[in-house]
C-alpha positions as CSV (number, residue, x, y, z in Angstrom):
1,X,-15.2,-235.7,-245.7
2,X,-12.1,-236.9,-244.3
3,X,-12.0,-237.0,-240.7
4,X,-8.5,-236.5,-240.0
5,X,-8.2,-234.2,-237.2
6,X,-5.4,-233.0,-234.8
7,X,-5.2,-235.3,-231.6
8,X,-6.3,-233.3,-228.9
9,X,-3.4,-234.5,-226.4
10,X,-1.0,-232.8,-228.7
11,X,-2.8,-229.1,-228.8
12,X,-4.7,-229.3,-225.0
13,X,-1.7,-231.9,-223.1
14,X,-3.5,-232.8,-219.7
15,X,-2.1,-235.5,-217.7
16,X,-5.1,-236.1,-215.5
17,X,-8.7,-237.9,-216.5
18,X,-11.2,-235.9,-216.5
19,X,-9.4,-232.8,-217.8
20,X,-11.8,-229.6,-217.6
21,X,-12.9,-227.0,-219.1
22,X,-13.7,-224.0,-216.4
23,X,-15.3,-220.8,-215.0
24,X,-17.9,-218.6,-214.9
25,X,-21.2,-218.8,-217.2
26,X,-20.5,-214.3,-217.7
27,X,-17.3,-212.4,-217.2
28,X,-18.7,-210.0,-214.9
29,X,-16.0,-208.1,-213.5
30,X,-11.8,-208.5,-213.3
31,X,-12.2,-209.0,-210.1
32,X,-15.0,-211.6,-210.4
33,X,-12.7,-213.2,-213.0
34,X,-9.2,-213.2,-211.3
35,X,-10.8,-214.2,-207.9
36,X,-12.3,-217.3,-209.7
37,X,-9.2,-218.5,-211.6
38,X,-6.9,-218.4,-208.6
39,X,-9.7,-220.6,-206.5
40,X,-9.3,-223.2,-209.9
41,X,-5.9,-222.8,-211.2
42,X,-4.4,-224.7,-207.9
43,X,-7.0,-228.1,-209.2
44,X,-4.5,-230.3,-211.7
45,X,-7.4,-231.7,-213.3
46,X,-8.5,-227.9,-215.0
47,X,-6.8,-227.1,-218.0
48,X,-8.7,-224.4,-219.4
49,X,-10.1,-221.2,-218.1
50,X,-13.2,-220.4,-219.7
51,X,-16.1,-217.3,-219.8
52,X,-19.0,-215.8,-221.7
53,X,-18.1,-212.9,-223.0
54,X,-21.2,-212.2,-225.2
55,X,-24.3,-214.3,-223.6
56,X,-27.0,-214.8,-226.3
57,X,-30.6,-214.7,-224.3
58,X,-33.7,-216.0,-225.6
59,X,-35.5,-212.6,-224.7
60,X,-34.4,-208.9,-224.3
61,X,-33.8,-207.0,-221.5
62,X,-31.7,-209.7,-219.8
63,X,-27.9,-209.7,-219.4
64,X,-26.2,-210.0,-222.1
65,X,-22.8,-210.0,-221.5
66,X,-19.8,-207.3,-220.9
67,X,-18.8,-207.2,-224.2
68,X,-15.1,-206.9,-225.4
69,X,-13.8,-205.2,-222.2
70,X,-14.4,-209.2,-221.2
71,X,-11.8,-210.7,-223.4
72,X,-8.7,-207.9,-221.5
73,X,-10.0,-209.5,-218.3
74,X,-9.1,-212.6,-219.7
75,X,-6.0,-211.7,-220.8
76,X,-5.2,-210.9,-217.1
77,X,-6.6,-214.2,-216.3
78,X,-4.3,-215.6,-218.6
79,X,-1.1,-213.5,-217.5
80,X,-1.7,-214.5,-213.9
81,X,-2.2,-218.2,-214.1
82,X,-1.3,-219.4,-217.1
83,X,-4.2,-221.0,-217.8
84,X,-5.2,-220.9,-221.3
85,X,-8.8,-219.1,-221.9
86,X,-11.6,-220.3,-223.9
87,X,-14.9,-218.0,-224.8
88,X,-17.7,-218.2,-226.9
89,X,-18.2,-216.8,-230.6
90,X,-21.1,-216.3,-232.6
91,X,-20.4,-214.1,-235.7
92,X,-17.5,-212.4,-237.6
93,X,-16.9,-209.7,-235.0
94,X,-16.5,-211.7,-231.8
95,X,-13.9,-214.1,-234.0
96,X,-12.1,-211.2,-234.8
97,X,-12.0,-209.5,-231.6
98,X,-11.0,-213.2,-230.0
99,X,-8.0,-213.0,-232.4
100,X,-6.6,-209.8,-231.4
101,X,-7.4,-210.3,-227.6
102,X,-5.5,-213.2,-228.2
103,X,-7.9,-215.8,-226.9
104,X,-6.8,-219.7,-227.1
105,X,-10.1,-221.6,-227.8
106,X,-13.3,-220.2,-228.8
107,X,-16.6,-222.2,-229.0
108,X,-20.0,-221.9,-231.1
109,X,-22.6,-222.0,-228.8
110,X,-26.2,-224.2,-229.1
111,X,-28.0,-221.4,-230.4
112,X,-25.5,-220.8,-233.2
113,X,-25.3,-224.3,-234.1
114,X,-28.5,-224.5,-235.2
115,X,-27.7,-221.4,-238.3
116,X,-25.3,-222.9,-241.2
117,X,-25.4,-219.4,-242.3
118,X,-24.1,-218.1,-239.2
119,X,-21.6,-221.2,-238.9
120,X,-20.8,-220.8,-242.2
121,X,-19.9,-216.9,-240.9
122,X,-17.5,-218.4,-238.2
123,X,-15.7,-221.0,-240.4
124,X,-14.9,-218.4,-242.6
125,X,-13.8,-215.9,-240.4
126,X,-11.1,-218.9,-238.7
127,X,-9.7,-219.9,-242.2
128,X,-6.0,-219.9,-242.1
129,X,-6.3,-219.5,-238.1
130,X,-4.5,-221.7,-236.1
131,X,-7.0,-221.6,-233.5
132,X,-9.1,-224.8,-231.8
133,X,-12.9,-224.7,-232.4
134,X,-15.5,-226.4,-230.0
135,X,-18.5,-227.1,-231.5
136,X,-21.9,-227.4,-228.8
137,X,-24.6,-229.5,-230.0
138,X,-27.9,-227.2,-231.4
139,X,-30.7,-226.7,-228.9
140,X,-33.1,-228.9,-230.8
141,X,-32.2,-233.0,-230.9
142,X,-30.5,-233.3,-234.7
143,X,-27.3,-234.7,-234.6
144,X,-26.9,-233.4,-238.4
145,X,-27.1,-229.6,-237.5
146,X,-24.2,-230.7,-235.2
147,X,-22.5,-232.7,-237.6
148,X,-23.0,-230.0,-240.2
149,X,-21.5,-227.3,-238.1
150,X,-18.4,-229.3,-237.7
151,X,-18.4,-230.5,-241.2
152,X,-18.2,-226.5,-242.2
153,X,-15.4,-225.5,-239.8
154,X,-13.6,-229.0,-241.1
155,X,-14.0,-227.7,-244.9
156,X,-12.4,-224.1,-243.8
157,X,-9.3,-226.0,-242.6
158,X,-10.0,-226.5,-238.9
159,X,-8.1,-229.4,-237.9
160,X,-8.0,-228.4,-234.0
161,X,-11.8,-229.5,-233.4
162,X,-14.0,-231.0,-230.9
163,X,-17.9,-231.5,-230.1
164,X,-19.2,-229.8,-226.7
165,X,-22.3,-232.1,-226.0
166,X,-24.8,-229.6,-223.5
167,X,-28.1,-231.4,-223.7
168,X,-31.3,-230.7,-225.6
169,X,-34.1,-228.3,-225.2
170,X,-37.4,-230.2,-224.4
171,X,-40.6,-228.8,-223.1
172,X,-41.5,-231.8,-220.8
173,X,-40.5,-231.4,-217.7
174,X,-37.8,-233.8,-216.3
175,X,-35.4,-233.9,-213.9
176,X,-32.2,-232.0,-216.0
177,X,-33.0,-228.8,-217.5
178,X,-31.7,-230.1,-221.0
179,X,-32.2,-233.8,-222.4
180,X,-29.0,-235.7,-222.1
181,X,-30.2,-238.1,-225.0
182,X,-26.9,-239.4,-224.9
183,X,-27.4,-241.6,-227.9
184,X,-26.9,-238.6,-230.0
185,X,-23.6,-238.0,-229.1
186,X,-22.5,-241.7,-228.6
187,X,-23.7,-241.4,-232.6
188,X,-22.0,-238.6,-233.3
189,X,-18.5,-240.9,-232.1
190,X,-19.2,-243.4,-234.3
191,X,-19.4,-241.5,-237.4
192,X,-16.7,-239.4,-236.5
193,X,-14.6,-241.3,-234.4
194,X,-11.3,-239.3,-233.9
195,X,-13.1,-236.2,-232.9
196,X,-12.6,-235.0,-229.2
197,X,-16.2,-235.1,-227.5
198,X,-16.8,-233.1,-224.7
199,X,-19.9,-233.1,-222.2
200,X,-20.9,-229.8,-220.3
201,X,-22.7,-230.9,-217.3
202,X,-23.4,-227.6,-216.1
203,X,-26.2,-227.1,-218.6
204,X,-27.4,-230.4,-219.1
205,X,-28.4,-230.4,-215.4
206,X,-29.3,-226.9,-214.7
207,X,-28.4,-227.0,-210.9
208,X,-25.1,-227.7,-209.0
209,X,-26.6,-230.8,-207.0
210,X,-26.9,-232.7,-210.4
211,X,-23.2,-231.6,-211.8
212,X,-21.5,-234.3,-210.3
213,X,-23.7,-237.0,-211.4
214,X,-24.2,-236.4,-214.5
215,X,-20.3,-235.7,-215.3
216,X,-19.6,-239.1,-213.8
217,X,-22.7,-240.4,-216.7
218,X,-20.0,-238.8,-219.1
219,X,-17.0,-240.6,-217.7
220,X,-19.4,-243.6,-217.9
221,X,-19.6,-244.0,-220.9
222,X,-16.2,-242.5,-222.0
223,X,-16.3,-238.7,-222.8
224,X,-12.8,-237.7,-220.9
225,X,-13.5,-234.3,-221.3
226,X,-15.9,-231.6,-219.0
227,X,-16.7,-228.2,-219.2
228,X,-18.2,-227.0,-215.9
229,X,-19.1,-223.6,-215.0
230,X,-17.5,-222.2,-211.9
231,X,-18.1,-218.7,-209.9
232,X,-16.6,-217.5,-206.7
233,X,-19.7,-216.3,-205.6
234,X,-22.8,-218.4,-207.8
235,X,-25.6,-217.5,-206.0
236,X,-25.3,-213.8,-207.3
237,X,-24.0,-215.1,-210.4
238,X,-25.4,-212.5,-213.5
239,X,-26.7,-215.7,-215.3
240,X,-27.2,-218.9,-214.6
241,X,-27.0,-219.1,-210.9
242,X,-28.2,-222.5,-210.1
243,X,-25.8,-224.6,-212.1
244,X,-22.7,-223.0,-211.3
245,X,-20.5,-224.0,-208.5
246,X,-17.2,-222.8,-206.6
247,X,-13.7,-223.3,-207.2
248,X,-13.4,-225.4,-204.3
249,X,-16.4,-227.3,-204.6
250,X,-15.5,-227.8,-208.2
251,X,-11.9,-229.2,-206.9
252,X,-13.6,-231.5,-204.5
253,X,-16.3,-232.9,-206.9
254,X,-13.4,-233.9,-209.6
255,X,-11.6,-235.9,-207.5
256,X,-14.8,-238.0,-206.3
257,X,-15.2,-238.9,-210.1
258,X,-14.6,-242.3,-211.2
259,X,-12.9,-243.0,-214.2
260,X,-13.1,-246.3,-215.5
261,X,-10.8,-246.7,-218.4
262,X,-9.8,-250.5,-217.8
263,X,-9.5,-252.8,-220.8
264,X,-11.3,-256.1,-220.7
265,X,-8.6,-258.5,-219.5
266,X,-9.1,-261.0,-217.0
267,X,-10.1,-264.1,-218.4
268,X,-12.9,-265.0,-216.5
269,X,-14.9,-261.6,-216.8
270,X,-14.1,-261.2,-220.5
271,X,-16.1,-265.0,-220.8
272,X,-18.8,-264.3,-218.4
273,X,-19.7,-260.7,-221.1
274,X,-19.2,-263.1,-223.7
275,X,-22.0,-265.5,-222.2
276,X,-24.5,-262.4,-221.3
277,X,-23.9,-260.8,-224.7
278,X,-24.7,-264.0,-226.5
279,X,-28.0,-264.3,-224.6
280,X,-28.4,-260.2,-225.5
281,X,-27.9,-261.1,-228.9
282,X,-30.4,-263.9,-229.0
283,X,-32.7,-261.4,-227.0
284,X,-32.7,-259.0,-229.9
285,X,-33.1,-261.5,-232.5
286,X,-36.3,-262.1,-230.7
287,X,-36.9,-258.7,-230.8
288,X,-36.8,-258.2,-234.1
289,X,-38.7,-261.5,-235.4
290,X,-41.8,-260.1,-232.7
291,X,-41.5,-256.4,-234.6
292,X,-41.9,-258.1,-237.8
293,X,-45.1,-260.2,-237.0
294,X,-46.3,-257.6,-234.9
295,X,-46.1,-255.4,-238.3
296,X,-47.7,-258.0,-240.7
297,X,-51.0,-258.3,-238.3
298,X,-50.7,-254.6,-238.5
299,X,-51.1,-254.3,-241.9
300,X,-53.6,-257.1,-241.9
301,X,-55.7,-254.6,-239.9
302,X,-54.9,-251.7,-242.0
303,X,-56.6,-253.8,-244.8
304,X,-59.8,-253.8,-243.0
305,X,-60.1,-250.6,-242.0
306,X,-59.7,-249.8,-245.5
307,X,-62.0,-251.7,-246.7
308,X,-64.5,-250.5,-244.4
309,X,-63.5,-246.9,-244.5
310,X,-62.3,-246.9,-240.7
311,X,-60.0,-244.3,-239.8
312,X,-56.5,-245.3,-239.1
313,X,-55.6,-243.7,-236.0
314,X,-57.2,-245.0,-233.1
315,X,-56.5,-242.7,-230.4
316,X,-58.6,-243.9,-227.8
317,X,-57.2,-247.5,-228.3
318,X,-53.7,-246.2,-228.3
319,X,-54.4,-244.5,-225.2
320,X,-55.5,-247.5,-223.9
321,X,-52.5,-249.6,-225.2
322,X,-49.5,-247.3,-223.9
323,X,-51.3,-247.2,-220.4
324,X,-51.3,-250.9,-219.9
325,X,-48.0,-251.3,-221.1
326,X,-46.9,-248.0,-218.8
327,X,-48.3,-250.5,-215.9
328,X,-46.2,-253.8,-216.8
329,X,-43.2,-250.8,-217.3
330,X,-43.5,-250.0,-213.5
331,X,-44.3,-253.8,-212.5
332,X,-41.4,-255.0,-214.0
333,X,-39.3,-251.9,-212.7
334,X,-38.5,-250.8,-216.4
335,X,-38.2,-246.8,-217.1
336,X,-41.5,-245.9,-217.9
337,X,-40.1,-243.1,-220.2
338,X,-38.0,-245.5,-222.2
339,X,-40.8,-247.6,-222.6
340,X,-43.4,-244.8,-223.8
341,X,-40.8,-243.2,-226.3
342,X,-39.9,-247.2,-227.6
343,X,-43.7,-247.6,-227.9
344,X,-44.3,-244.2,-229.3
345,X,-41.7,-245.2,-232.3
346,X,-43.5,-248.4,-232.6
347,X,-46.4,-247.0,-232.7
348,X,-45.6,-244.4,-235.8
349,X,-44.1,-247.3,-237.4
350,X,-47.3,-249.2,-237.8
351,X,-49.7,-245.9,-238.7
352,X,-47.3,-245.6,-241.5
353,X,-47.5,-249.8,-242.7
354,X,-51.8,-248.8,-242.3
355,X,-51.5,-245.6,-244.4
C-alpha cells in the first residue's frame, strides 16, 4: 500500500517533546471529568484530553462505561479548556455517535484490533471523515493484526493515522502487567516509517510507580508520543485504579523525562560507535557461522535418531541444556529471560532441521 500519511505536526501541532495524550481510563461523572482537565490543561506538554466512554471488559458484570451521556461531558471538557478530546470506538454506533458529539480523535482499542471484521466495521463507518484514527496494538503479540488494522483504515481513506503501542497480554508473570516487546513496534516503524507511533505506559505497566519508567523506555528509543491515564482522584477510579495517576503528578513526572533527540555529531563519539559497531558487527558474524555449525551437528544427530528410531524431542536433555545455560546467563549478568526465549528459538529451530 502506499504509506503516505498526513504528518502528525500539521493535524496534532505540539511544541513540546513528549507531547501527551491524557485523562481518565472511564468518564465517570462531569464533575469527575472537568475537575481532571483543569488539573492537566495548565501542563504545556498535554495536548489532548482523552476518556473511555464505552470500556470493553473481559467479563460481565463489571463497569462498562457511561455510555453516550460521556461524549456531552466531553464536549464541556472541550468548551472549557480547549483541549481537544480523544475516546475510544469499537463499532459503527460509537463512530457515529463520536461524529455528532463532535469528538476530535477516536481510537480502536486492543481488543478490537484483533477483529478485521469489526475493523473493517470502523474503517467503513470513517470513510470520507476527516477525522484522525489511533490504532492500539491487539492483545495477543502479532504485529500483522496491527498492521492489518491500519492497512484497512489506510484503504478507507484515512490519512490522519497513528499506532498506539499498549503492551501485550502474556500469562507469565512479570514485572509490567502487559509485555512491552518492544521489537514489535520498533518493527512496525520500519515497515511503515512515516506513521506516528505512540506508547501508552499506563497499560503496559499496570501501576503508577512504573509510568514514569517505562515512558522514559519510549522516549529511549524514540516514540515522541504518550498516552497516560490521569484521574483526580485514582484510587477510587471505576477501572483501572492502579495505573492511573493525578494531574499534578502527571505534570511533575513529564518534566523529569529525558528526551534525547541529539544527532551524532561530534567527531570523536561518532568514531568511537564506529569502532564498537565494527567489533558488534564481527560479533554477529560469529554468531551466525556458530548457528550454522551448531545446526549441521544437529542434523547429524537427527540422522541417528532416525536411524535408530529415537524420538526427536528430548525433553529431559533440553531441560538440562536451558538450565545450565540459565546458570552461565546469571554468571555472566546476562537477562536470564532473554537468554531462555533466544534459546527457546534455537531450540525450535533445530527440532524442525531433525524432523
Amino acid at each position: 500500500m502506499s504509506k503516505a500519511v498526513i504528518p502528525i505536526d500539521r493535524w496534532l501541532p505540539h511544541e513540546h517533546i513528549p507531547w501527551v495524550i491524557a485523562g481518565p481510563c472511564s468518564a465517570e461523572s462531569a464533575e469527575q471529568m472537568l475537575q481532571t482537565a483543569r488539573g492537566l490543561v495548565s501542563c504545556p506538554h498535554v495536548k489532548v484530553f482523552r476518556a473511555g466512554i464505552w470500556k470493553p471488559r473481559t467479563r460481565p458484570n463489571s463497569f462498562e462505561g457511561v455510555g453516550e451521556v460521556g461524549l456531552d461531558w466531553l464536549a464541556q471538557v472541550k468548551a472549557e479548556t480547549g483541549l481537544p478530546t480523544a475516546t475510544e470506538v469499537a463499532n459503527t454506533e460509537h463512530v457515529e455517535l463520536c461524529l455528532k458529539h463532535r469528538v476530535d480523535i477516536i481510537w480502536v482499542g486492543a481488543r478490537t484490533t484483533v477483529s478485521p471484521f469489526a475493523v473493517q466495521e470502523i474503517a467503513d463507518a470513517v470513510r470520507g471523515v476527516d477525522i484522525p484514527v489511533l490504532v492500539k496494538n491487539p492483545i495477543n503479540a502479532e504485529l500483522g493484526l496491527w498492521l492489518g488494522a491500519i492497512e484497512r483504515l489506510h484503504d478507507a481513506g484515512v490519512r490522519k493515522l497513528a499506532a498506539i503501542h499498549r503492551g501485550f497480554s502474556t500469562y507469565v508473570e512479570m514485572q509490567f502487567r502487559n509485555d512491552p516487546k518492544w521489537q514489535i513496534p520498533i518493527e512496525l516503524k520500519r515497515l511503515f516509517p512515516e506513521l506516528p507511533l505512540i506508547c501508552d505506559p499506563s497499560h503496559i505497566s499496570g501501576s503508577r510507580q512504573l509510568v514514569e519508567p517505562v515512558a522514559q523506555m519510549a522516549l529511549d528509543i524514540g516514540i515522541q508520543g504518550l498516552m497516560i491515564e490521569s484521574h483526580i482522584d485514582p484510587d477510587r477510579a471505576l477501572s483501572d485504579a492502579r495505573q492511573q495517576v493525578t494531574p499534578a503528578d502527571l505534570c511533575r513526572m513529564l518534566e523529569r523525562l529525558r528526551v534525547r533527540n541529539a544527532p551524532i555529531s561530534d567527531r570523536d563519539v561518532k568514531q568511537k560507535i564506529s569502532r564498537l559497531r565494527a567489533e558488534i558487527s564481527h560479533i554477529d558474524a560469529k554468531i551466525i557461522q556458530d548457528l550454522a555449525e551448531r545446526m549441521r551437528w544437529v542434523e547429524e544427530i537427527g540422522r541417528l535418531k532416525r536411524q535408530h528410531n529415537i524420538p526427536v524431542l528430548q525433553l529431559e536433555r533440553w531441560e538440562n541444556l536451558l538450565e545450565k545455560h540459565l546458570a552461565k546467563a546469571k554468571e555472566l549478568g546476562l537477562d536470564e529471560d532473554f537468554i531462555k526465549s533466544l534459546f527457546e528459538i534455537i531450540h525450535t529451530q533445530a527440532i524442525k532441521r531433525q524432523l
